[in-house]
MIVEXMAR-964729 format. One record per residue: residue in one letter; x, y, z of N, C-alpha, C, O in turn. Coordinates in pm, whole numbers, plus 50000, padded with zeros to 5 digits. Example, Ala and Ser with C-alpha at 12.3 -4.5 7.8 and 13.67 -1.06 7.14 Angstrom:
BEGIN
a513194943150780512304955050780513204967050780514244966850846
s512854977550708513674989450714512905000350787513415011450804
//
This chain:
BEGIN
x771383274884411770013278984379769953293584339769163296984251
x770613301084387770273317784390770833319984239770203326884159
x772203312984201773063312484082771923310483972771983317583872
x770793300383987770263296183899769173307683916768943311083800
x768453314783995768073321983968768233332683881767563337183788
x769603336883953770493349383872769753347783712768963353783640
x770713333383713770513331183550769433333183488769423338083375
x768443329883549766773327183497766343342483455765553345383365
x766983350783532766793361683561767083368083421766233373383349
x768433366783393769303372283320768773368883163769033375883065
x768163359383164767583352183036766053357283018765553358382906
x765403360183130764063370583082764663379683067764753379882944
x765343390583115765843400683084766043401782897765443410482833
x766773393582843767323392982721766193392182630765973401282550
x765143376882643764133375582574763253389282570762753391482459
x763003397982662762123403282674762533419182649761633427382636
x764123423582641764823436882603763663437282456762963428682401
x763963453482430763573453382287764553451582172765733451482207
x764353450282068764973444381967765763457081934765203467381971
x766823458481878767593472681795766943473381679766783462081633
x766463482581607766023483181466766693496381405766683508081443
x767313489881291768363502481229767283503381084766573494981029
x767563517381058767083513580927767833516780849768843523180878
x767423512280701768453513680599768393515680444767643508080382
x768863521980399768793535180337769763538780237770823532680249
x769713545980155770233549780066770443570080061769433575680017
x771323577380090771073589480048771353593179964772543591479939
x770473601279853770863606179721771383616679719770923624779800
x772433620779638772843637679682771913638479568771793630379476
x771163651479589770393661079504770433674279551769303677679589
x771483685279568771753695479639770773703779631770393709479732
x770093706279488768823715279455767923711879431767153718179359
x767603697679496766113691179441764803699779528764693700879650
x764323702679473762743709179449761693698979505761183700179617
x761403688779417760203677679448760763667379367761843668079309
x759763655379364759763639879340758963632179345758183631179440
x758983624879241757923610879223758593601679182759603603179113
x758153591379216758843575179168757343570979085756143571779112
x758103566378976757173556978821757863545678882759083544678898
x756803535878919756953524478972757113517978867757783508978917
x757013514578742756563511178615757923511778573758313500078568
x758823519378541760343524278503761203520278624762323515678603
x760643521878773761753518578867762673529478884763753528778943
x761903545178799762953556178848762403567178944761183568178957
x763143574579004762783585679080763043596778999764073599978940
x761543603979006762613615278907762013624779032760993624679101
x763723636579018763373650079097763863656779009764683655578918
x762873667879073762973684579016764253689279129764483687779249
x765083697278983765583707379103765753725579015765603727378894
x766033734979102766163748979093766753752678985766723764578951
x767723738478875769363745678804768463739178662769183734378574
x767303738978643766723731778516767113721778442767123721178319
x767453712878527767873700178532766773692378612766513696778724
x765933678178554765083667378589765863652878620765663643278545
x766873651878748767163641278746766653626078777765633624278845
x767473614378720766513604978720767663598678819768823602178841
x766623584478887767363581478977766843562978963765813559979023
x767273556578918766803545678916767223533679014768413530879005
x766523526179102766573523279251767013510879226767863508179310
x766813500579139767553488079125769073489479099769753479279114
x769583499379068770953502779026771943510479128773173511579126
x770863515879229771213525879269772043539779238772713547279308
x771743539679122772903549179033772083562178975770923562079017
x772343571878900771573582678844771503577678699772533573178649
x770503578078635770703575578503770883592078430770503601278502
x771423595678299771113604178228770423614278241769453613278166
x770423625078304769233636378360768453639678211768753636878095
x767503645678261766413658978150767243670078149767683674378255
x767523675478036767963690878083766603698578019766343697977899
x766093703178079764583713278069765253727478059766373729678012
x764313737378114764863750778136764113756578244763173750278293
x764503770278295763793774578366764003771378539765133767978573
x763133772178629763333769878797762463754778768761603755778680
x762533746878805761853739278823761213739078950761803745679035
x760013732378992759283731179108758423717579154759043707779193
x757183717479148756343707779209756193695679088756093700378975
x756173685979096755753673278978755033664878976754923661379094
x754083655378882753773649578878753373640578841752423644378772
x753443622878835753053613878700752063612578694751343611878793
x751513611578532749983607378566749513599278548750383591878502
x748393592778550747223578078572748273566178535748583555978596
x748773572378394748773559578273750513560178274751183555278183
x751023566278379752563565878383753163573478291754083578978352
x753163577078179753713582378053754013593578025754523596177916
x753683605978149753363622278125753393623278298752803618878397
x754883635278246755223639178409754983658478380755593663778287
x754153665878462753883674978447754413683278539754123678978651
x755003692678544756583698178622755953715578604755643721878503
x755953718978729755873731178739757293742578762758383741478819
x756543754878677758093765178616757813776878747756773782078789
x758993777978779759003795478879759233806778798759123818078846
x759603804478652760273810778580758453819578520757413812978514
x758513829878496757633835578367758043849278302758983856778332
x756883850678185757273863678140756703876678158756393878078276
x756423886778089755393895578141753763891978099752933900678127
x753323880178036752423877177955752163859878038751113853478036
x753283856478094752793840478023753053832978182753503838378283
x752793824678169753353813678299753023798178230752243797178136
x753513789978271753773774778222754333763078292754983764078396
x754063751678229754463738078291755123730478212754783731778094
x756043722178233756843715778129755983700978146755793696278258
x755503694778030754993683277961756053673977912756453673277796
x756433667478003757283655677954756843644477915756173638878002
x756953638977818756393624277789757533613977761758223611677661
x757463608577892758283596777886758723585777796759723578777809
x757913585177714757863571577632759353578677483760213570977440
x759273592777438760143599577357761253608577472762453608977445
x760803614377580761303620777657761943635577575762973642277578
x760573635577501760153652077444759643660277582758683655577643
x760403674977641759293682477667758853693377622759613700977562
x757393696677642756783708977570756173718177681755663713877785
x756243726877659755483738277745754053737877724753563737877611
x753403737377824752123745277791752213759377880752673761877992
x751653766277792751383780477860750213784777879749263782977804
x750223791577995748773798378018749173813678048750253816878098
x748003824178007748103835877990748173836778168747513830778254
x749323847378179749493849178355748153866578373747593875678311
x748393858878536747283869278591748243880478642749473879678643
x747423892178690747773904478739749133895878856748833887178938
x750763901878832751443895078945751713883778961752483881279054
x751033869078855751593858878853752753856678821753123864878738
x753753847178858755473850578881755793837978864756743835578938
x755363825078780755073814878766754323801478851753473802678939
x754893788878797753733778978880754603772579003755793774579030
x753863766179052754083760879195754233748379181755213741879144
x752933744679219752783721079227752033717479139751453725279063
x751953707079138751233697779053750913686679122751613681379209
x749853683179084749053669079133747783665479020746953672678965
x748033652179013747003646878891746293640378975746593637279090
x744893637178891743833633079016743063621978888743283620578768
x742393617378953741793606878856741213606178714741243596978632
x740743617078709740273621378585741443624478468741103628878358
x742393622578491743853627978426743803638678391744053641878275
x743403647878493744023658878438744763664178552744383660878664
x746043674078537746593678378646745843692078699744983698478639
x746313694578808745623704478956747213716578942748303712778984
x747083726278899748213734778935747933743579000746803748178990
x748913749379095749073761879149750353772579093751233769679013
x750163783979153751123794479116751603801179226751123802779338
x752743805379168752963817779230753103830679229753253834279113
x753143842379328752963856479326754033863879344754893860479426
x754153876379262755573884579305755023895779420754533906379380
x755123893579531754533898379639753823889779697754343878679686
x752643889679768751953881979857750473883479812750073895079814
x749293870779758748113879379726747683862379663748303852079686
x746553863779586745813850079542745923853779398745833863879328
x746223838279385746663830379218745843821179134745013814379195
x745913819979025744843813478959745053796479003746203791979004
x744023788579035744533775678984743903769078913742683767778896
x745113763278853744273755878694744203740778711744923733378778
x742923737578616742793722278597743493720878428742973725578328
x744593714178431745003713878282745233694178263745693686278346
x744693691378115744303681278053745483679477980745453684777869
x746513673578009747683673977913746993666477753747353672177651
x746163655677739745873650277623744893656777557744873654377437
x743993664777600743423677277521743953692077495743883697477385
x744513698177612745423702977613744563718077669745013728977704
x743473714077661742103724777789743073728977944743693722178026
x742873739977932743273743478046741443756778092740663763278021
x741633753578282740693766478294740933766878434741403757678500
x740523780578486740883781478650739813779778691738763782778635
x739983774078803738893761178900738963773479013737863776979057
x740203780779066739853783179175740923796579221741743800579138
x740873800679310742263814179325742403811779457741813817879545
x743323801179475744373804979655745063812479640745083820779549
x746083810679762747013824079804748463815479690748423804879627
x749413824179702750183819479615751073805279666750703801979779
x751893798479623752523788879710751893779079759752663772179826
x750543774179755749853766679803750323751579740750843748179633
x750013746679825750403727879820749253724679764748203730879778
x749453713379689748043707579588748543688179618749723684679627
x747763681779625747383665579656746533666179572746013675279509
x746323644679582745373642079525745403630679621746433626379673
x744123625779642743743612779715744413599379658745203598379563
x743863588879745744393578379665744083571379519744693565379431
x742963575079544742103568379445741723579579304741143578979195
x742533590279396742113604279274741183604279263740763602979148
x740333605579359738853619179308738723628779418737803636079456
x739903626379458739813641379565740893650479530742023645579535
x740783662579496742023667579500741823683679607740973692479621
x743163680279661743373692379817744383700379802745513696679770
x744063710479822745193721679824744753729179931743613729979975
x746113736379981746283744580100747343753080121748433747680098
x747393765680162748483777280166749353773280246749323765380340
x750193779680198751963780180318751983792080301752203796480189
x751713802080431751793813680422752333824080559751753826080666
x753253827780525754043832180636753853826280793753263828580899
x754923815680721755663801780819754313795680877754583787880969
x753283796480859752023787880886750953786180757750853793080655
x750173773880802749123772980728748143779080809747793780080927
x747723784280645746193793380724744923782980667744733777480559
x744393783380760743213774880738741593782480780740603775180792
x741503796680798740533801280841739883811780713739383822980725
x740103803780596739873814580512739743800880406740503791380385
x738163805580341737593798480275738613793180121738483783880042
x739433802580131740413797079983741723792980003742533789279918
x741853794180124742923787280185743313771180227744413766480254
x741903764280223742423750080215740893747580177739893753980210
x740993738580115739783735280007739793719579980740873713679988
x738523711779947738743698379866737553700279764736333700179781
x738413702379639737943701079522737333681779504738183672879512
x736003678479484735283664179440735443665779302734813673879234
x736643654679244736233650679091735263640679119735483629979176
x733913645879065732713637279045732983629178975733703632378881
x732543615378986732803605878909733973603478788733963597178682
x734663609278837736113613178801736093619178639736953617978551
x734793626178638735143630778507735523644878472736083650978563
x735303652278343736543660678319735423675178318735693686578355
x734513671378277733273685778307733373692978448732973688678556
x734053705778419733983715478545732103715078604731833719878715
x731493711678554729783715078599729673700778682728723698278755
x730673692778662729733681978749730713682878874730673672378939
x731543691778923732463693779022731813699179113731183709279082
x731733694479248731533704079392732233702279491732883692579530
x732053713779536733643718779627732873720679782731683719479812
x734043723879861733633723880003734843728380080735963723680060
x734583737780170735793743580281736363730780362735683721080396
x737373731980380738033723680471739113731280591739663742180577
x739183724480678740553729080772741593720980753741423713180659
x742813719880820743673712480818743333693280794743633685380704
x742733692280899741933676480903741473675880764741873665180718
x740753683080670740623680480555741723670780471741253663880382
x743123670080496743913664280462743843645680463743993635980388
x743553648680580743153628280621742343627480545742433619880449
x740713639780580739623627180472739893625880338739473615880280
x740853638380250740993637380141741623621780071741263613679986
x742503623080144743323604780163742973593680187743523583780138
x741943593180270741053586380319740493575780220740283564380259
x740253579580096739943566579987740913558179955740463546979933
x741963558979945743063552079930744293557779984744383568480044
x745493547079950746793553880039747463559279896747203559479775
x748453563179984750023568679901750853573879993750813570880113
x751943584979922753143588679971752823598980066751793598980133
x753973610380072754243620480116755243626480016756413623180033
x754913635879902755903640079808756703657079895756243664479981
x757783657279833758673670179917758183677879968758413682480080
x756793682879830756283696079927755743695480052755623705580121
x755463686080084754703685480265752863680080201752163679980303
x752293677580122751383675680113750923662080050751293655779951
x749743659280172749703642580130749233637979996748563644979921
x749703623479964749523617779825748973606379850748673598779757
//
């Protein structure tokens, strides 16, 4: 009897242990990758990295296909609405200029757009496209101080500054893209007590008129509600998608 207990014993024990769960995975070497997005549409990953090189990474193969060779630092990226236009931010500028590389997938031409740099701008940062298709950029500063950020229309090719955070700031877009969020990384913390420091820009009815836009302070938690319409990722820079 006791034997059969044992056993009985020994057999809840088992049913009822928890299960092992491994997960499993693939690691890519990318020694200088910067940031990343996957075009679900193509089935590739493309990352930015530091050596101006856009590698592609295509996941059914598990293999690298053919890189971009671009120029410049590369930085923050992003695809937009219609898949076709990945908009890649430069660390690189001149005494006049700062810019984003315009890739269009379908030729895998890229073109610069440039925008006239501000007092100390030292090129761009991230990118995030939001529903309206146009992308959300930030910049960066040679020293420490606030940067222009631009709303740029790759298919018109309008660019204008929406707003001036601190430099380095992280830029999102909701799920559904009509929210777009940005927020500082600023000496080893986010600051969130300063009205230009984390923000959610409303694309109104997702259209492209700066006049029908209204804005509003946020803190950190601003991040969830921004997301909050729909899901997505987590891209390199730390800021939700």
């Amino acid at each position: 009897m006791k034997t059969l207990v044992r056993l009985l014993c020994c057999i809840s024990l088992l049913i009822l242990a928890p299960l092992r769960a491994d997960a499993v995975g693939t690691l890519i070497s990318a020694p200088n990758r910067t940031d990343m997005v996957y075009d679900a549409g193509r089935d590739i990953l493309y990352i930015t990295s530091t050596n101006s090189t856009l590698l592609r990474y295509q996941l059914a193969s598990d293999s690298f296909l053919p890189p971009f060779v671009l120029s410049g630092s590369l930085m923050g990226l992003d695809l937009s609405p219609d898949g076709n236009k990945l908009v890649i931010a430069d660390a690189r500028t001149t005494n006049s200029l700062v810019w984003v590389h315009v890739v269009d997938l379908t030729t895998g031409q890229d073109t610069l757009a440039t925008f006239n740099a501000a007092a100390n701008e030292s090129g761009t940062f991230a990118v995030a496209f939001a529903g309206d298709g146009a992308s959300y950029i930030t910049s960066r500063f040679a020293g420490s101080g606030w940067v222009p950020m631009r709303r740029y229309d790759p298919v018109t090719g309008i660019a204008s500054v929406i707003a001036n955070p601190r430099q380095d700031s992280m830029v999102s877009s909701s799920g559904d893209g009509s929210t777009v969020l940005w927020e500082s990384f600023y000496g080893g913390d986010y600051v969130t007590n300063s009205s230009n420091d984390a923000a959610v820009h409303r694309v109104t009815a997702l259209r492209a008129s700066p006049q029908s836009q209204t804005w509003e302070t946020a803190t950190t938690g601003a991040r969830r509600s921004a997301d909050s319409p729909g899901s997505g990722v987590t891209p390199a820079h730390g800021s939700p998608r």
